[in-house]
C-alpha positions in Angstrom: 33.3 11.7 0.3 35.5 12.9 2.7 35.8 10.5 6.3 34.3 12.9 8.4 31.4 13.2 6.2 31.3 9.5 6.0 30.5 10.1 10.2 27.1 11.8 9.4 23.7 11.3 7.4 24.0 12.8 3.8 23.8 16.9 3.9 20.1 17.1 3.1 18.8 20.6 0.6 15.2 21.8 0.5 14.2 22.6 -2.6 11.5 23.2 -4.7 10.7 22.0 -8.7 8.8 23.7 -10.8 7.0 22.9 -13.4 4.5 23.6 -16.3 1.5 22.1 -15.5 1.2 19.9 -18.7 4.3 18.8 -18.4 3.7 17.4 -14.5 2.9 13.5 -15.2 6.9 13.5 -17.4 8.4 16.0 -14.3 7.1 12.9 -12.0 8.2 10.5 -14.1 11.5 11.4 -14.6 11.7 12.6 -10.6 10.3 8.4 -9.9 13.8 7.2 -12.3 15.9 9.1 -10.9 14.8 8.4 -6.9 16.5 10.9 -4.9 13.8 13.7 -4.3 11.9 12.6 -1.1 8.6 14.7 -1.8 6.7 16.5 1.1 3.2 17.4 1.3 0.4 15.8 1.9 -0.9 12.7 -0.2 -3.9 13.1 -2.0 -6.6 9.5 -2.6 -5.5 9.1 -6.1 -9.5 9.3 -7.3 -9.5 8.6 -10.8 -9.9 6.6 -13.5 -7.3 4.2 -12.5 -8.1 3.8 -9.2 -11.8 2.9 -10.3 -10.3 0.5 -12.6 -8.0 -1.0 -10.6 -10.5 -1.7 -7.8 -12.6 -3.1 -10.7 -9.7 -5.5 -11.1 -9.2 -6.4 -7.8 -13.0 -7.1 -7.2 -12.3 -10.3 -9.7 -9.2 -11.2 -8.2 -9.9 -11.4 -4.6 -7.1 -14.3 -4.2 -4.8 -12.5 -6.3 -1.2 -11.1 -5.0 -1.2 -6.9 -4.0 0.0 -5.7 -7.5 3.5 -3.9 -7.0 3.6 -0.4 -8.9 5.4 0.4 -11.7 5.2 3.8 -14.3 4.7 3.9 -17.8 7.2 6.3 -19.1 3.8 7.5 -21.5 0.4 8.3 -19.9 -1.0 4.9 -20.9 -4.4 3.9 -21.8 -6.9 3.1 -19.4 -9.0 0.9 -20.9 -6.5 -1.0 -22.5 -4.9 -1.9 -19.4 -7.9 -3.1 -17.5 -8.4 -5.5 -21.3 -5.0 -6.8 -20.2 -5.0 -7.0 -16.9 -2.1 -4.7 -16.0 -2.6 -4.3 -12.2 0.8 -3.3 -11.5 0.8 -0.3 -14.3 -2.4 0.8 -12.6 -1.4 1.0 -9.4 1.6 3.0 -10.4 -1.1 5.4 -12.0 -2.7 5.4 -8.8 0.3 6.5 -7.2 1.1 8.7 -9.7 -1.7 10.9 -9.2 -1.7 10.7 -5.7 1.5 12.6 -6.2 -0.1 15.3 -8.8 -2.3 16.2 -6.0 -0.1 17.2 -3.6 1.7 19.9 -5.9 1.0 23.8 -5.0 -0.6 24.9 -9.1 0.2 28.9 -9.6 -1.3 29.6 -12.7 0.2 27.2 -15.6 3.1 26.3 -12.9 2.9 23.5 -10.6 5.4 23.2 -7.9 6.4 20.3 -6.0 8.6 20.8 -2.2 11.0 18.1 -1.2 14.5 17.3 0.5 17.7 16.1 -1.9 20.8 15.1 -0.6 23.2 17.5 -1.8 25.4 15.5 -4.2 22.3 14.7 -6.3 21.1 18.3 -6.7 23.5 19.6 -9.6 22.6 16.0 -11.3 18.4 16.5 -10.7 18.7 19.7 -11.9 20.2 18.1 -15.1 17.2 15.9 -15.4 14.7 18.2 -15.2 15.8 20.8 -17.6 15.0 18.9 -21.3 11.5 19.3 -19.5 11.7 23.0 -18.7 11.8 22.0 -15.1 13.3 24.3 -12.7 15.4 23.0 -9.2 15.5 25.8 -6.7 17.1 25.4 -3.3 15.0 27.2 -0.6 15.9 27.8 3.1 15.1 25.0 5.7 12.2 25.4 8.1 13.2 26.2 11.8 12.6 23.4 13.6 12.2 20.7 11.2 14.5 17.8 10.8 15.5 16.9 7.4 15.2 13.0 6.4 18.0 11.0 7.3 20.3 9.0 4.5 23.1 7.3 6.1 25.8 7.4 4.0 26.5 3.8 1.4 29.1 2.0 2.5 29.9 -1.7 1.1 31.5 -2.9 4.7 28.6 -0.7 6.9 25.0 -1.6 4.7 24.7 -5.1 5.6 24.5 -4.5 9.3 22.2 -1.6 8.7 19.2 -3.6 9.5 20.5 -3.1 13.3 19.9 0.1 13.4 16.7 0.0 11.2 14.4 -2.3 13.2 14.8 0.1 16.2 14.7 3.3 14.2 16.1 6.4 11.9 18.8 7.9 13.2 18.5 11.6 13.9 19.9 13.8 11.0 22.2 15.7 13.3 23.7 12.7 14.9 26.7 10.6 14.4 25.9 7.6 12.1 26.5 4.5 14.9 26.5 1.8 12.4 30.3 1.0 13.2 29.9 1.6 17.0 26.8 -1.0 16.6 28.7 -3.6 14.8 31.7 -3.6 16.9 29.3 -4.0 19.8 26.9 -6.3 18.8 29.6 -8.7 17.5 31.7 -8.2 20.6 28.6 -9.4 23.2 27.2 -12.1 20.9 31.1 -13.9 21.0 31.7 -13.3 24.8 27.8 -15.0 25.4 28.4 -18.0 22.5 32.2 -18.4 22.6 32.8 -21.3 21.3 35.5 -22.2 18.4 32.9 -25.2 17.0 29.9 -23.4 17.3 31.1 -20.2 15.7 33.0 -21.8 12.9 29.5 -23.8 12.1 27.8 -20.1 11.7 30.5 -18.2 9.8 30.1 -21.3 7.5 26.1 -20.9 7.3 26.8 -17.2 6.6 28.9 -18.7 3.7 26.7 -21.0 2.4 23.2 -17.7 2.5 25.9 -16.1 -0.1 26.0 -18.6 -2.0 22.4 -19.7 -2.1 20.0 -19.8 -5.3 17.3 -20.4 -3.3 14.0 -17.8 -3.8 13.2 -17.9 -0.7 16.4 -17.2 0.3 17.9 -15.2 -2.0 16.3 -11.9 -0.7 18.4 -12.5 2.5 21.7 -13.2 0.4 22.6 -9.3 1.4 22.7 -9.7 5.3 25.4 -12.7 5.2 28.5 -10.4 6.8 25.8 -9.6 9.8 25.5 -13.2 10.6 29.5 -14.0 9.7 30.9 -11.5 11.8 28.9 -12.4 15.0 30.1 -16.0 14.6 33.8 -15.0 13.8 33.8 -12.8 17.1 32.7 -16.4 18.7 35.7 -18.3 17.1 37.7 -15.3 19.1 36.0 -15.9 22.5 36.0 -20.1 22.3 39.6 -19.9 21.4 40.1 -17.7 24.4 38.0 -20.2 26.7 39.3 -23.1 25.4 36.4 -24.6 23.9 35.7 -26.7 21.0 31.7 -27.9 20.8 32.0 -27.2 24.7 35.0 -27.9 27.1 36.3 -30.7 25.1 40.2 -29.9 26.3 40.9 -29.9 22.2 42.1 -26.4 22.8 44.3 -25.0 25.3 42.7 -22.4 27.3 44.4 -18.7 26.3 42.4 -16.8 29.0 39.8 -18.1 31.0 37.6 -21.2 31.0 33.7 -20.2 32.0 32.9 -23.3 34.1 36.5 -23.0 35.9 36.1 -19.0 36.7 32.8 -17.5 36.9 33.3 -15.1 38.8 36.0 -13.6 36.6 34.3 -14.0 33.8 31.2 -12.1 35.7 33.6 -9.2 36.3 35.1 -9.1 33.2 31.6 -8.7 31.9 30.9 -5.8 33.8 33.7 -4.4 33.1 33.6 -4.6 29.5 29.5 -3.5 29.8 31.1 -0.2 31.4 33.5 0.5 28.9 30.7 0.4 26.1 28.3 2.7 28.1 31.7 5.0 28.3 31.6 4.8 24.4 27.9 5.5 24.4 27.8 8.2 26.5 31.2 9.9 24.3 29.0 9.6 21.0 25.8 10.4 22.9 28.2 14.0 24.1 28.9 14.7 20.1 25.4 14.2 19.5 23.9 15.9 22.5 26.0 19.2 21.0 25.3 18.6 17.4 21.5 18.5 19.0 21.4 21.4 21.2 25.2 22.9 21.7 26.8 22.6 25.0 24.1 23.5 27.4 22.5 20.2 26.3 25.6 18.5 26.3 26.2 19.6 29.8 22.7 18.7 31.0 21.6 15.6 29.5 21.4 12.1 31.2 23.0 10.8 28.1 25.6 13.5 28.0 29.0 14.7 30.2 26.0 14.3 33.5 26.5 10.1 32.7 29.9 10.1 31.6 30.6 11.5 34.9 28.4 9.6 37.1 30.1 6.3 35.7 33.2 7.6 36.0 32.9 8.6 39.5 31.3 5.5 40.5 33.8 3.0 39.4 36.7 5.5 41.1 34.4 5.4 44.2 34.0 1.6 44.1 37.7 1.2 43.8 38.8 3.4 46.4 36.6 2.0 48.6 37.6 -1.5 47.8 41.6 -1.1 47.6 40.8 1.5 50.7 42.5 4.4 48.7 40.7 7.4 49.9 41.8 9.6 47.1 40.1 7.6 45.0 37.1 7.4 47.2 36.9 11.3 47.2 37.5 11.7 43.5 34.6 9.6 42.6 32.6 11.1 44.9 33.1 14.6 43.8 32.1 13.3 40.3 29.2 12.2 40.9 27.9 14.8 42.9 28.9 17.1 40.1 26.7 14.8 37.5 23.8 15.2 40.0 24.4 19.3 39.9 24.4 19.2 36.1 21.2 17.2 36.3 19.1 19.1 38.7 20.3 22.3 36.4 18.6 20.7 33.1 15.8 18.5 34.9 15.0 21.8 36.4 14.7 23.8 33.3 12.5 21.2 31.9 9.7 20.7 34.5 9.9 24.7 35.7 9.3 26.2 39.1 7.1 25.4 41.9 6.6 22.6 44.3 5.1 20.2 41.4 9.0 21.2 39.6 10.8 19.9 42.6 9.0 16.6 43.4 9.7 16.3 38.9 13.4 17.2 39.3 14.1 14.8 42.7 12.5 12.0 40.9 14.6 12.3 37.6 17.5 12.6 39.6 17.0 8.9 41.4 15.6 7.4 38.0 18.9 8.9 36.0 21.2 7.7 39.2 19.4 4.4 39.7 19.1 3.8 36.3 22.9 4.5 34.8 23.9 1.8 37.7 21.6 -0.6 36.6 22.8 -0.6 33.2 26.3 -1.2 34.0 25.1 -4.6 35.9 22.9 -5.7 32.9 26.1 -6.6 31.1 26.4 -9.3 33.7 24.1 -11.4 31.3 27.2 -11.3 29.2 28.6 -13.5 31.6 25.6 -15.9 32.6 25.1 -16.6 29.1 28.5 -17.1 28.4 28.5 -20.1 31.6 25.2 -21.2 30.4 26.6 -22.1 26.7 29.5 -24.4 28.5 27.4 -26.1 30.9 25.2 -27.0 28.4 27.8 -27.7 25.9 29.1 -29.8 29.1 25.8 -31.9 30.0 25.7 -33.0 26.2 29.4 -34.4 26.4 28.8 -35.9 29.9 25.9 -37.6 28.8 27.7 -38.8 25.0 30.6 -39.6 27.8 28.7 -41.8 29.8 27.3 -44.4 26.7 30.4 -44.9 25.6 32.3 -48.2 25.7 30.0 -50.4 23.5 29.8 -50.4 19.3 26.0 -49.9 20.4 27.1 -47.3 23.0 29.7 -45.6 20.7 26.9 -45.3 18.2 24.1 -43.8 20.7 26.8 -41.6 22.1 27.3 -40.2 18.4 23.5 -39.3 18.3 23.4 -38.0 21.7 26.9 -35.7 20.6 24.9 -34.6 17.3 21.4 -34.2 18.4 22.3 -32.2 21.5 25.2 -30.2 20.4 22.6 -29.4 17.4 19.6 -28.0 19.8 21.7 -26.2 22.3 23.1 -24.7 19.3 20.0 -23.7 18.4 18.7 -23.0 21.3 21.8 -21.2 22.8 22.3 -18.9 19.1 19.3 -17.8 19.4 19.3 -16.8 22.8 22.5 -14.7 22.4 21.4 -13.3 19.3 18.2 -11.6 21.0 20.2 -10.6 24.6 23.0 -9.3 22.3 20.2 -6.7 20.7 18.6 -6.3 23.6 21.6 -4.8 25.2 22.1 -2.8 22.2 18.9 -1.1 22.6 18.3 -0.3 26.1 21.3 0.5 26.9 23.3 1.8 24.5 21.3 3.3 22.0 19.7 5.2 25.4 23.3 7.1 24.9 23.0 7.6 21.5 19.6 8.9 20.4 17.3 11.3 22.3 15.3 12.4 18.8 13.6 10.4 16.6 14.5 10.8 13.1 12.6 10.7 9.9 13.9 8.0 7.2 14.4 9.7 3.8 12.0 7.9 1.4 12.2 9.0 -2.0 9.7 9.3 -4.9 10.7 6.2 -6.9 9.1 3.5 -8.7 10.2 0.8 -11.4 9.4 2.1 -14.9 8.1 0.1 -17.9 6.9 0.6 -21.5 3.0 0.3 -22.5 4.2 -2.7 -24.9 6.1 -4.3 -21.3 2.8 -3.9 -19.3 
């Protein structure tokens, strides 16, 4: 796959199988093993003999665990698997002809409509034709998205689950997974920098690989999404100075919180700025991928909020280091993002009165609002001072029992009990700010469509004998 494909979803193809109609239950099970045909239609209730059976089942089981489907690779026998019991086989008969019904039957042909990514088609095809299935490719709807499949990668699937909990990318957008990383790892260090701390959670990353655990195990996948955030706090406590809080075991390489928080709180909103500059660059790409360049031009999330950061931190400066080039620079940016604006607000809400009162409020919401964003990175900083001082209070209050064999002892505990809750307490805390930034106000850049998630038709297969 080539790198620039590696920047999108997988190319999506609409096709269509057909099949003879007493050859559908092997065409779906062969579709199920192979798992790369998401199937549209509606679903049909799977009424049947299976499904009377397996509620049959479940009536003398009402403590028992939701079966999980799975296919027989030969219609099975009813009766024989309610004699033994096998939910699970049922259920994937359920499913199974919940699928039959939503095929389109034209005379002995039944014919099934879904999306394929384009580097499985030529091997579906293969699949299908010992069955006398046909693959054809047919032209995609205007207007509908196809499902989106982010491309596999081994160093981007573990922090997938970032993007997943708030939703499917778009099909024509970028994939963000690496801008989303980057990000995430980069605000969760500057709030928990702390050499001790981080070393503690790229070692509990570590020890989830290595786990045996059944409860556990599941989670083995997502270690690199808890290891990175914890490395990227190694980087920050070494750049504070601090070691399990401001021990003066390290030498401090650029600031220490406590010492300079108002640097720190301007580095923050810098560095908040610069990612909504990255945003709003990716959310340009996308806005043209989307809708071409008027949209790009138009859109809050386009070239309009590019240029009304842009021109406010030129107009801030100027008026700060009293350089009125600057000053007027900035200015004229800004009142070009508002132009740009008003042009696609005002396409939107249409002519009238009721259209002007809709465009002047989306104007002070998209102004107010791209300002505010750039001061919610200041929580990058508060956090980041609120992890010190209460690294601080734990070692002034160790500090202070010391001088006794009883003291030395109780100032142990205090050290390990503390340190361990506001580790706790303070992980967690930058864990949830660090995805909260992420979604409201980054990913406000990046998306403006919801996309679907492709879902193929795909279920574990067995043999009668298994079941």
């Amino acid at each position: 796959m080539a790198r620039s494909e590696r920047a999108l979803p997988v190319r999506m193809r609409r096709v269509a199988v057909i099949i003879l109609r007493e050859r559908v239950r092997e065409a779906l099970v062969t579709l199920a093993e192979a798992g790369t045909l998401d199937l549209a239609g509606p679903l049909g209730s799977g009424d049947g003999p299976a499904l009377e059976t397996l509620r049959r089942l479940e009536s003398r089981r009402a403590a028992a665990a939701r079966p999980s489907p799975a296919l027989a690779r030969r219609a099975p026998d009813i009766q024989r698997l309610e004699r033994a019991g096998a939910r699970d086989v049922l259920a994937g008969e359920v499913e199974l002809d919940r699928r039959r019904s939503s095929s389109v039957s034209h005379g002995s042909f039944a014919l099934f409509v879904g999306w394929v990514p384009a580097p499985e088609l030529g091997r579906l095809a293969e699949r299908l034709r010992p069955l006398g299935g046909e693959l054809l490719e047919l032209p995609s709807p205007r207007g509908q998205m196809p499902p989106t499949l982010l491309a596999p990668s081994a160093a981007a699937t573990p922090f997938r689950p970032l993007l997943d909990t708030y939703g499917a990318v778009p099909y024509e957008d970028l994939d963000p997974t690496a801008f989303v990383t980057l990000t995430y790892c980069l605000m969760f260090g500057m709030m928990f920098g702390d050499v001790g701390d981080g070393i503690l959670v790229v070692l509990a990353a570590l020890a989830l690989r290595r786990t045996r655990r059944p409860r556990l195990a599941r989670l083995r996948k997502a270690w690199p999404m808890i290891a990175a955030p914890g490395a990227a706090a190694v980087v920050f406590g070494a750049l504070y100075g601090e070691f399990f809080g401001p021990t003066r075991l390290l030498p401090t390489l650029w600031l220490a919180p406590l010492d300079s928080p108002t640097d720190l709180l301007a580095a923050a909103i810098a560095i908040g700025g610069g990612l909504l500059v990255a945003g709003h660059l990716l959310g340009i790409v996308n806005r043209w991928r989307e809708g071409g360049v008027a949209l790009a031009m138009t859109a809050v999330s386009g070239v309009p909020g590019l240029s009304l950061l842009a021109g406010g931190a030129l107009a801030g400066l100027g008026v700060l280091d009293h350089i009125g080039v600057l000053r007027a620079v900035g200015l004229g940016l800004v009142a070009a993002a508002v132009i740009l604006l008003a042009v696609g607000l005002r396409q939107e809400a249409g002519g009238g009165g009721a259209g002007l009162g809709e465009v002047a409020v989306g104007l002070f919401d998209a102004v107010m609002r791209t300002f505010s964003n750039v001061f919610s990175f200041s929580r990058l900083a508060a956090f980041g001072l609120t992890h010190a001082a209460l690294a601080k209070v734990v070692l002034d209050a160790a500090g202070g029992l010391t001088g006794t064999v009883g003291g030395d002892l109780g100032a142990v505990a205090v050290f390990a009990v503390g340190g361990a809750a506001a580790f706790a307490l303070e992980a967690l805390v930058a864990a949830v700010q660090a995805l909260r930034l992420e979604y409201y106000e980054l990913f406000s850049r990046l998306f403006t469509l919801e996309g679907r998630p492709f879902r193929p038709w795909s279920l574990p297969l067995t043999s009668i004998e298994e079941a």
